[in-house]
Every structure is written in structure tokens, then in C-alpha cells.
C-alpha positions in Angstrom: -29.8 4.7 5.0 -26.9 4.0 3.0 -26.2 6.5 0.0 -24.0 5.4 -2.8 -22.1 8.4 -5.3 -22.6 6.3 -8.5 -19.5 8.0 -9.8 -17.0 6.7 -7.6 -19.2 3.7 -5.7 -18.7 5.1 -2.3 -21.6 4.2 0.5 -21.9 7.3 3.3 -23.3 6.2 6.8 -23.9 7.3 9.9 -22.1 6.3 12.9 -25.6 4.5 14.2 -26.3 2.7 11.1 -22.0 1.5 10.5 -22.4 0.2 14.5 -25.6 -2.2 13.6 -24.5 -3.3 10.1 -20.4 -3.5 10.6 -20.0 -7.1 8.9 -22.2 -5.7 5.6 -20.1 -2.8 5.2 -16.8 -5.2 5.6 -18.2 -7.0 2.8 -18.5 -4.5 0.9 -15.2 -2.9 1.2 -14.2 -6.3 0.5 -15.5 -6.1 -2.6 -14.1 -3.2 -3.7 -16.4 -0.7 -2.6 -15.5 2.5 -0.3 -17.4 3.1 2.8 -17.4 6.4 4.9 -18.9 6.7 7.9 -20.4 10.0 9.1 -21.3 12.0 12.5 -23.9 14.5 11.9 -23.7 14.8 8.0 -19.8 14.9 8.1 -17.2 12.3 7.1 -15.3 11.2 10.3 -13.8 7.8 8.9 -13.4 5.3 6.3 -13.2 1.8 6.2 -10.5 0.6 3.7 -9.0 -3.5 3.3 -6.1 -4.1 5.6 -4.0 -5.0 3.0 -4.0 -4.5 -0.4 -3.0 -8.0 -2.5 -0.1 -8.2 -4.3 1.0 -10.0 -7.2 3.2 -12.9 -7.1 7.0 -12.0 -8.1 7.8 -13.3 -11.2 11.9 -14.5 -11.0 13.7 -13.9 -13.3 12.3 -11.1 -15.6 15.7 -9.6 -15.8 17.7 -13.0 -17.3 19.9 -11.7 -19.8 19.5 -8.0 -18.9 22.5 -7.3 -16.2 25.6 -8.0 -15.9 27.3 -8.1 -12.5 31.1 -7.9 -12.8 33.2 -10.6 -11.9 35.3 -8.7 -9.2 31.9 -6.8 -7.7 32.7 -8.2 -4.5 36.7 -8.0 -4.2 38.5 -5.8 -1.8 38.1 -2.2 -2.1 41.1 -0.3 -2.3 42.9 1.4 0.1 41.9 5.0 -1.1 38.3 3.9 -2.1 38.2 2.3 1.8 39.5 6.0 3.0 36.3 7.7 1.7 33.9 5.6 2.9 35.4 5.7 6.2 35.8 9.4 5.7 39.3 10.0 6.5 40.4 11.2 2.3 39.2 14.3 1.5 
């Protein structure tokens, strides 16, 4: 028998009963619901969506909003070069 916690929509089944109705209870997670399957009484798994959607990305949300120096990309200096490569301490 499948028992839902109205709260928090979750089904609980047994182990017997998730074997002989697998594609229901993928519809219902699906759907949104939460399915945990039990062995004797206790919660042993749950069946969640592979993936969760995502949104689109929306470009440009930042237009305007930074401002990347003209000279981000030039040469670093030979000091600034040293630390990196960890020879100025």
C-alpha cells in the first residue's frame, strides 16, 4: 500500500510493492512527488529525477554593469610574473 505524509507529499513503499509498480512511482517522482522505498518498515532508498531542469541563461543581464579594462590582457610585468612563478618573495 502506498502511504503519502500530506505534509511533505512523500509516498513510502515497500521493496515488493516499488519492484511491481516501478514505472507508477517514476511518474510520480516526475511529477514532483518523493518516493521512498522501504525494507521491513525502514527507509532504504529514494527515487529522486536524474536531473533537475534548469533555466535557460539569459545573456546579457550584466550590459552596462562591468567594466573590463582596456589593458586586462597585456603583459604582466616582470615582478608581477616573479610571484606567480614563485621566485619574489
Amino acid at each position: 500500500m502506498v502511504k503519502f505524509d500530506h505534509v511533505e507529499k512523500v509516498a513510502t513503499v515497500s521493496i515488493y510493492e516499488a519492484k511491481t509498480r516501478l514505472s507508477h512511482l517514476v511518474d510520480q517522482v516526475l511529477r514532483g512527488e518523493h518516493v521512498v522505498i522501504t525494507r521491513h518498515g525502514r527507509p532504504v532508498a529514494r527515487l529522486v529525477p536524474a536531473t533537475q531542469a534548469r533555466k535557460p541563461r539569459r545573456l546579457g543581464l550584466l550590459k552596462g554593469k562591468i567594466r573590463v579594462a582596456a589593458d586586462f590582457d597585456a603583459p604582466l610585468s616582470d615582478a608581477v610574473l616573479a610571484l606567480f612563478e614563485g621566485c619574489g618573495r
